[in-house]
C-alpha positions as CSV (number, residue, x, y, z in Angstrom):
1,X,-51.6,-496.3,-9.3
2,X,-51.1,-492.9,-10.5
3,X,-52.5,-489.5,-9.3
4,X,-53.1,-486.3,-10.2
5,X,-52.4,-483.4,-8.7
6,X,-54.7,-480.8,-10.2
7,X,-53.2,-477.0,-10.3
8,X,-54.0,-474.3,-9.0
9,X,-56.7,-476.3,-6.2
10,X,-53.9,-478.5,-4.9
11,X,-56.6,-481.6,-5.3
12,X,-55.4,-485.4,-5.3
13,X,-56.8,-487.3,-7.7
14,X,-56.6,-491.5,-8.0
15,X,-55.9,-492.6,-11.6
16,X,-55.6,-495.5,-13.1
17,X,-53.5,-497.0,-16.3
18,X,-55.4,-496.2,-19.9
19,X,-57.2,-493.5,-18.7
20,X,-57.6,-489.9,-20.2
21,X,-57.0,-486.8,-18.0
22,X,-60.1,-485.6,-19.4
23,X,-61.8,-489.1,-17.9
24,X,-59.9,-488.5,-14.5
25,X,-60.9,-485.1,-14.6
26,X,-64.7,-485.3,-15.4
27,X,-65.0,-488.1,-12.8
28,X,-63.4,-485.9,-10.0
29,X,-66.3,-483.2,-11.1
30,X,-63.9,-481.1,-12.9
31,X,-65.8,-480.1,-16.4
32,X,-63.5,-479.4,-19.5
33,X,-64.3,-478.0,-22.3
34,X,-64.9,-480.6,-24.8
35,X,-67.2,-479.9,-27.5
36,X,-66.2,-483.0,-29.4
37,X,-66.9,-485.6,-26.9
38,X,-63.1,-486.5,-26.2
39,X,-62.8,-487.2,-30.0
40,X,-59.5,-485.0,-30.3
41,X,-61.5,-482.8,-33.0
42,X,-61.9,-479.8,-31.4
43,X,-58.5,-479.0,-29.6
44,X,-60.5,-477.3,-26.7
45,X,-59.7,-479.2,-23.2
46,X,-55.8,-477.7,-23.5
47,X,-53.8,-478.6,-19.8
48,X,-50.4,-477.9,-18.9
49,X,-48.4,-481.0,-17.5
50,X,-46.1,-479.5,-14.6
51,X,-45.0,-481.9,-13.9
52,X,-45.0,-485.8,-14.8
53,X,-45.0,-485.7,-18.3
54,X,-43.0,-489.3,-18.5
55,X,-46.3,-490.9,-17.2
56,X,-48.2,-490.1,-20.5
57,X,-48.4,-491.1,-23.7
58,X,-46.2,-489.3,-26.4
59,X,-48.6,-486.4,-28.1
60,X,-51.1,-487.6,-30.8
61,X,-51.5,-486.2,-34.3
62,X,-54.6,-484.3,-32.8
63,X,-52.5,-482.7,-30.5
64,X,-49.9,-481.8,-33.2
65,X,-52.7,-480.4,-34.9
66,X,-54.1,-478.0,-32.3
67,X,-50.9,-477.1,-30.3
68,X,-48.6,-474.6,-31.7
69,X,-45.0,-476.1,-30.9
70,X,-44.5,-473.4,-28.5
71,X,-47.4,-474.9,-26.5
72,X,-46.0,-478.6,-26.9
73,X,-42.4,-477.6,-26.0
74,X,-44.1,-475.8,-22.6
75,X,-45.9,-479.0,-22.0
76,X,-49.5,-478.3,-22.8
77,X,-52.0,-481.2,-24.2
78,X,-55.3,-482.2,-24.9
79,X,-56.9,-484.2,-21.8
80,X,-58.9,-486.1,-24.2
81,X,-55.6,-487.9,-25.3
82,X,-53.1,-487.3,-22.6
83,X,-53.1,-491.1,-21.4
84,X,-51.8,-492.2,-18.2
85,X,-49.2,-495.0,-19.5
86,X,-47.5,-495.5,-16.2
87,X,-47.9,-495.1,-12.6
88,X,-46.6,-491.6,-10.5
89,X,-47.6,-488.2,-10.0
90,X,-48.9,-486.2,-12.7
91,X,-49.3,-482.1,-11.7
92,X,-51.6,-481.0,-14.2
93,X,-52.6,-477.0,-14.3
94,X,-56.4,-476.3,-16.2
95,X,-56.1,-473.0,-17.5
96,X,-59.3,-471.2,-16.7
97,X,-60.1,-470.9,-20.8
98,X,-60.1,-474.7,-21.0
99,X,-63.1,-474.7,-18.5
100,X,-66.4,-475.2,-19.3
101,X,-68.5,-472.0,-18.6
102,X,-70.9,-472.9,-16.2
103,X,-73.4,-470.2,-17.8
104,X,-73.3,-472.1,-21.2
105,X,-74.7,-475.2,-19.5
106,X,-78.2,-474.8,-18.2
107,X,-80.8,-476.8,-18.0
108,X,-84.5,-475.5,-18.7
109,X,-86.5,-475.2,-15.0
110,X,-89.1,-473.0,-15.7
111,X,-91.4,-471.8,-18.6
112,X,-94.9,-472.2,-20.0
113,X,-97.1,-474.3,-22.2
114,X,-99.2,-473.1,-24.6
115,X,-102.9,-474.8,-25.3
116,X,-102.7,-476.8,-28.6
117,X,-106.1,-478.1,-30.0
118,X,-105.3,-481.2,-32.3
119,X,-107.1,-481.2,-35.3
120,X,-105.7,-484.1,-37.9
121,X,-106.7,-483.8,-41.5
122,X,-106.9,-487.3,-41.2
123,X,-109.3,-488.8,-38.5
124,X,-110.4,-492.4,-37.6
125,X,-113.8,-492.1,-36.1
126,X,-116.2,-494.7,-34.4
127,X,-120.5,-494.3,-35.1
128,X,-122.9,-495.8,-34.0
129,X,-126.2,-495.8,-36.7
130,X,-129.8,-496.3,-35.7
131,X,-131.3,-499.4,-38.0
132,X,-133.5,-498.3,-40.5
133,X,-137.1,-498.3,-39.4
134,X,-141.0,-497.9,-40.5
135,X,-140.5,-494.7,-38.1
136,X,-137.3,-493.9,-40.2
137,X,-137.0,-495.3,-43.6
138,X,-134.0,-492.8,-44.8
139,X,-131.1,-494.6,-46.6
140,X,-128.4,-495.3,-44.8
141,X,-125.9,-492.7,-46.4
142,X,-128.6,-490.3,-45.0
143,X,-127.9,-491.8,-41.7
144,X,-124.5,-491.5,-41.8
145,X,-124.2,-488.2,-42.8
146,X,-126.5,-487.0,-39.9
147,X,-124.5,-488.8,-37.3
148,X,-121.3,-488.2,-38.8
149,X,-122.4,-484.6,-38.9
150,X,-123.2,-484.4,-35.2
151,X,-120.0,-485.8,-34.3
152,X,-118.0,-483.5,-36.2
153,X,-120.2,-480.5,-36.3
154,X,-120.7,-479.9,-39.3
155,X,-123.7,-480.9,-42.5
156,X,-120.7,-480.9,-45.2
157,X,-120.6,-484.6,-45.0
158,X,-119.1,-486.5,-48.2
159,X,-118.6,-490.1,-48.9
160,X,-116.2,-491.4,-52.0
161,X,-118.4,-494.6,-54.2
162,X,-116.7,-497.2,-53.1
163,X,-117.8,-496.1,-49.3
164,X,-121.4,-496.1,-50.4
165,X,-121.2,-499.4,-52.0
166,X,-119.8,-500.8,-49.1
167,X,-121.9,-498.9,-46.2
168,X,-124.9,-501.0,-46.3
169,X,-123.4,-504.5,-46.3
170,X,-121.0,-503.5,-43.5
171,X,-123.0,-501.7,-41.4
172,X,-125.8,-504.5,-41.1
173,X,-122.9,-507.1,-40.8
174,X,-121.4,-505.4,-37.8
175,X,-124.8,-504.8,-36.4
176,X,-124.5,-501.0,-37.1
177,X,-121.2,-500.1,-35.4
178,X,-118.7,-498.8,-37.9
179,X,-114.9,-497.2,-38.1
180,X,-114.5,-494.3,-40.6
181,X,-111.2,-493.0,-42.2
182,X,-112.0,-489.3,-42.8
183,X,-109.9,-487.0,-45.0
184,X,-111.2,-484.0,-43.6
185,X,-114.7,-484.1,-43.9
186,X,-115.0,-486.7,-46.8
187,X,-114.8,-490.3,-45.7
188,X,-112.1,-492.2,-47.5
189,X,-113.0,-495.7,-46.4
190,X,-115.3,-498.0,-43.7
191,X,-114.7,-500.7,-41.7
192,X,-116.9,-503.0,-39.8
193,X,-116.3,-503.4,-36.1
194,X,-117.3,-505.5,-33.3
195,X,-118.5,-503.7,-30.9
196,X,-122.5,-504.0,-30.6
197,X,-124.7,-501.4,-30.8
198,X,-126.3,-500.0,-27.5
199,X,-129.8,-500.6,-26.6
């Protein structure tokens, strides 16, 4: 088993073969800078190997691309792809630029919600007609309209032809309870349902 020994906090840390020192790292609740996920693309989570450099893989064309080869010769790498390849001690030093600023990462606790009133365009609405009767002989468009104008406040109640060819066969076939599609206040199509109408 390896282990890191993190610089300047003097903190042992377990490792295992195949791992990153970012992995090791991020596990032991030290946070890197990594704003590619570990990808290499970024060139952001920049250590300094002390000591142990033997234990890790040999540097990776990310890391050839991001360190200068004054950093490389020094013995800096990327933790994303610095990975253990063999057991022993590994002193690894996280310069203080490499870690991630704990006022970058916050998390939202507190703020306020404003009051939203849904209004769709499009509305799916259930009704309920009174049959027609000696008392009320109106059609029943005229129906319609009346209750679909109480329920949406409003006497600007329109119907396409196909709805008013439809209304009376459907509404006495599903004894009066029906399902509107509206497109705002002109209703687009009807549909039976089969709920029953109250007493």
């Amino acid at each position: 088993m390896a282990k890191i020994i993190l610089e300047p906090e003097g903190k042992r840390i377990p490792a295992h073969r195949g791992q990153t020192l970012l992995q090791v790292l991020r596990d032991s609740g030290v946070i890197l800078e990594s704003l590619c996920g570990g990808f290499g693309a970024c060139g952001k989570d920049k250590v300094l190997i002390v000591r142990g450099q033997e234990s890790l893989n040999p540097l990776t064309r990310s890391e050839e691309k991001f360190l200068t080869l004054d950093e490389a010769r020094k013995g800096y790498r990327l933790a994303c792809q610095a990975r253990i390849i063999e057991d022993g001690d590994i002193v690894v030093f996280v310069p203080p630029e490499s870690r991630a600023k704990p006022t970058l990462r916050k998390i939202v606790s507190e703020g306020y919600m404003r009051n939203v009133t849904l209004d769709p365009f499009v509305k799916k609405i259930k009704v309920v007609l009174r049959a027609p009767s000696l008392e009320d002989p109106r059609s029943d468009y005229e129906r319609l309209v009346e209750t679909l104008g109480k329920v949406l406040e409003t006497d600007d109640v329109k119907a396409s032809l196909d709805v008013l060819r439809d209304l009376p066969d459907k509404a006495r076939n599903s004894n009066w309870s029906l399902s509107l599609v509206l497109w705002g206040n002109e209703i687009v199509s009807i549909e039976e349902t089969t709920s029953q109408r109250p007493v």
